[in-house]
N, C-alpha and C positions, 0 to 999 in steps of 0.2 A: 451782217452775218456772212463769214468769209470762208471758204476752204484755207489749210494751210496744208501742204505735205512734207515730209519730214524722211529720210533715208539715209545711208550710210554710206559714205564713200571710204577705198583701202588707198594710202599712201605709203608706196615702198618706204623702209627704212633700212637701216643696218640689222644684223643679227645678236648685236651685243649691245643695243639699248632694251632694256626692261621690260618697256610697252610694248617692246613687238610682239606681235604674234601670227602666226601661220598663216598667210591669208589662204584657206581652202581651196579658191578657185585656179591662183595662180603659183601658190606653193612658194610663196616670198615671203618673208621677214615685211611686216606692214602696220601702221597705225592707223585707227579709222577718224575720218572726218563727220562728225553728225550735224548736216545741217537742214535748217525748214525752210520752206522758199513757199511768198503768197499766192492767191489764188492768181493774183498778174503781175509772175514773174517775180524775179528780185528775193536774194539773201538775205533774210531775216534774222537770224540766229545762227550760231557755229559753235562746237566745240569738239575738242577730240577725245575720242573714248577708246578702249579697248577691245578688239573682237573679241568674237567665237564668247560674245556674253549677250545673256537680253538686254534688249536698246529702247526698253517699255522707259527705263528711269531720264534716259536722255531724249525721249522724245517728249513725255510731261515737262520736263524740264526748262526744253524749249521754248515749247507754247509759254510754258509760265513768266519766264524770264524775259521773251524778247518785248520791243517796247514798239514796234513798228504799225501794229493795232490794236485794240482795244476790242476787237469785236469775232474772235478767234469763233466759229460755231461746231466744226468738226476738224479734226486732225487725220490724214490721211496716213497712213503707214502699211509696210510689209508686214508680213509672218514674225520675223524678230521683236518690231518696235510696240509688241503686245503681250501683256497677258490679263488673266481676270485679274485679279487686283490691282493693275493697273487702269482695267475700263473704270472701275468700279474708282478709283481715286481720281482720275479725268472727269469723271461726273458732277464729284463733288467739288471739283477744282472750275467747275460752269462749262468743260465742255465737251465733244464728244470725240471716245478715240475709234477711229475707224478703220479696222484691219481687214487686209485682201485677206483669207486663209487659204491656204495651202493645204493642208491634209483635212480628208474627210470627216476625223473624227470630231474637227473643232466647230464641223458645222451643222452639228444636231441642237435643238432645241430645248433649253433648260427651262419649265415647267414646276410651279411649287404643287408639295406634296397632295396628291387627292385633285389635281387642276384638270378636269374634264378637256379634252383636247378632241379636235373632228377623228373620225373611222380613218381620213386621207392621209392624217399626219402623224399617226403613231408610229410609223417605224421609225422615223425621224426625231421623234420625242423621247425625251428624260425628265420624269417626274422626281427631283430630287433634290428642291428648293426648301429650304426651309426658313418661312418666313423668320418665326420665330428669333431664329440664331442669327437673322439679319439684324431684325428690333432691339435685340441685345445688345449688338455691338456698335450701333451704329453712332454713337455720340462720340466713342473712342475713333469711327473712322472719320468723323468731322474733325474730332483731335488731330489727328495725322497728315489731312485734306490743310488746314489751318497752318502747321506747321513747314509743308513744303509750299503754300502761299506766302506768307511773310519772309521766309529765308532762313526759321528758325533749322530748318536741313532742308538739302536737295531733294528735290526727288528721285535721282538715282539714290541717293544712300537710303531713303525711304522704302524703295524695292527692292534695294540690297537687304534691306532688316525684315523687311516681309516677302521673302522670294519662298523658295518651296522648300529649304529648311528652315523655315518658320508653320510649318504644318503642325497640324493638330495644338494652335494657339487659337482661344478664341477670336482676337481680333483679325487675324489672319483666314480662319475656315468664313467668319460672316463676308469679310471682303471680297472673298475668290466665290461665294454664294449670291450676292448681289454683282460680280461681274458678270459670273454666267449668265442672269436673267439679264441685263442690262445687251449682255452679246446677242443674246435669243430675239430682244428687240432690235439690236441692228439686223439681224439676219433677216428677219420678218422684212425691213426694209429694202434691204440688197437684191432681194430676188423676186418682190414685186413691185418693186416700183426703178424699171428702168432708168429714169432721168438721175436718180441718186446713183444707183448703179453708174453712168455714163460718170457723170463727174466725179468721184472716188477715181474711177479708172482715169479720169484725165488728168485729176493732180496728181498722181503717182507718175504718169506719164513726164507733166513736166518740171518734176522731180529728177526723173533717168534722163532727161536732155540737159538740164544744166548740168547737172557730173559727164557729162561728153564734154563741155565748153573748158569742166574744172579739170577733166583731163587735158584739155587741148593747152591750159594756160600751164600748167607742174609738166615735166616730165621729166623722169628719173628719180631719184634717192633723197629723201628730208636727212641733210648731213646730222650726222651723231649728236656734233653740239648743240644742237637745234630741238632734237626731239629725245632728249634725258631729260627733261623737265616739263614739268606742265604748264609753266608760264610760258617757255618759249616755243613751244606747240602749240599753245592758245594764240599764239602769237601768228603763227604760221599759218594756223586754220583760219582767222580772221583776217592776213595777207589776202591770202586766195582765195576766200570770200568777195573781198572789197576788190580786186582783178576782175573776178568774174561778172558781178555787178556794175562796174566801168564797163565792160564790152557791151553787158544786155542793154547800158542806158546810151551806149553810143551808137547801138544797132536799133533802139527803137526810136532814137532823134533819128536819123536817116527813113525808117520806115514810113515816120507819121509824115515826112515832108517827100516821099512817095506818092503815101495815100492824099494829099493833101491835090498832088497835081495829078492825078488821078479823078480825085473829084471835080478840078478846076474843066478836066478836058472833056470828062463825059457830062457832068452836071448833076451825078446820082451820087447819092450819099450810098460810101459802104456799110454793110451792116455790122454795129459794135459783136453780133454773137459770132461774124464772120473773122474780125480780126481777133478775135481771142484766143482764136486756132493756130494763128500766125507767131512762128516762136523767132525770137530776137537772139537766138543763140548760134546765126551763122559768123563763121570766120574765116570767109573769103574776103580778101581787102584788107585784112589786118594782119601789121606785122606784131608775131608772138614771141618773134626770139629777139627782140631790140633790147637795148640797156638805159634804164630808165635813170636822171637824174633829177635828184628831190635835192632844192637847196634848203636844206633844213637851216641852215643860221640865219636865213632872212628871215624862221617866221620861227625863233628859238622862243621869243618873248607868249607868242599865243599860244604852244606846244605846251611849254612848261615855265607857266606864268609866277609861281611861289615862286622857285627857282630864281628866277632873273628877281624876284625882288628882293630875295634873301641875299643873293649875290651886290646888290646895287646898295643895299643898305650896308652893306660890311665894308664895302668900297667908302662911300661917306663919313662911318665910323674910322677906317685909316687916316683918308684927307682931314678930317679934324675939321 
């Protein structure tokens, strides 16, 4: 049972491909990078989305899709990469979506109809669960839950089709009904029991330190040709992925044979809850701006192994 966290990074582009959009903070033409990175360290999943949209569908998407464990227990996200219908289909998908909020209003207490609550917690309470219109719906939200598991649809298009003009559908009002309660039970958790607290707060942390490293490896503009299609965006985001995860795994060979002589000199073993703190995301020592040479014809055969055999057999077919 593992954290994962999941955020958005913005990559400049041009003004005249499609996908761009406004990045609010720096006011540039930008495509977003959504990636999940595990409880220790390292790029799990990538794809690029579009801002200024909720990032609830590409964050389930994630989890659902990457193959790096098997054993996902909470999903760590911002204010964006949520809403009720999304907890509520993360639940049914085995696991749990776990959102920092930002505005007050998302962090009152959903409560089903007539649910007695203490004198302490009523102002903070919303009696306005109804089971009922959960129990109705809910074999269609297994339908739904089912269908962005196997790949019959994503689950962004799955949020796309049940986002908030999808209101006042039944299977839509029951799902955003059981995300509320399903939130009211994270909240319960978040604010009393610190240790969960602590580490939400830390995978999200070391989520915003490797987008510094994904900064340090890109800088400047994803050219035109590159980011008018989705293939070669997908392309680009799993580039800079597989970069950024060569650095973390070249900085923590270097750390463990640190720690290693470290241990050799004093004779105490460090402590594993000490090094987990320790992020492998420095790039002092590393040169970033070098020009890398990949002899792809030496390994054309393992790359694209049909290929060379459809090509070798047509060759045999000539010679006779």
């Amino acid at each position: 049972m593992e954290w994962v966290s999941s955020l958005a990074r913005k990559t400049q582009t041009t003004r005249s491909v499609w996908q761009a959009r406004a990045d609010p903070r720096r006011r540039t033409a930008s495509i977003g990078i959504y990636s999940h990175k595990k409880d220790g360290w390292g790029i799990i999943h990538d794809q690029p989305i579009l801002l200024k949209e909720r990032q609830a569908g590409a964050a389930i998407e994630g989890a659902v899709r990457q193959s790096a464990t098997q054993d996902v227990a909470q999903l760590a996200v911002d204010t964006h990469g949520y809403t009720d219908f999304a907890i509520a289909a993360a639940k049914l998908l085995r696991f749990d979506l776990c959102p920092v909020l930002e505005h007050m209003r998302d962090r009152h207490l959903h409560v089903p109809i007539g649910h007695m609550v203490p004198e302490e917690v009523t102002f903070a309470t919303v009696g306005d669960i109804d089971m009922e219109k959960i129990e109705s719906v809910y074999d269609e939200l297994l339908r739904v839950a089912a269908s962005i598991h196997t790949g019959r649809c994503t689950a962004v298009q799955a949020l796309q089709r049940f986002g908030a003009a999808a209101r006042g559908q039944d299977v839509y009002d029951g799902g955003v009904q059981l995300g509320r309660l399903l939130r009211s039970l994270f909240l319960i958790d978040y604010f009393t029991n610190p240790v969960f607290r602590r580490e939400l707060r830390h995978a999200l942390n070391r989520g915003e330190a490797v987008h510094v490293l994904y900064r340090a490896v890109h800088t400047g503009k994803v050219p035109t040709e590159l980011a008018k299609r989705q293939e070669s965006m997908a392309a680009v985001s799993s580039s800079l992925s597989l970069l950024t995860n060569a650095l973390m795994a070249w900085n923590t060979m270097h750390m463990q044979a640190a720690v290693e002589r470290i241990e050799s000199v004093t004779g105490e073993k460090l402590l594993p809850d000490d090094l987990r703190r320790i992020a492998p995301t420095n790039t002092e020592g590393i040169n970033l701006r070098g020009t890398f040479d990949f002899p792809l014809a030496e390994y054309v055969a393992r790359i694209l192994p049909s290929i060379v055999a459809a090509v070798t057999s047509v060759r045999k077919a000539a010679n006779g």
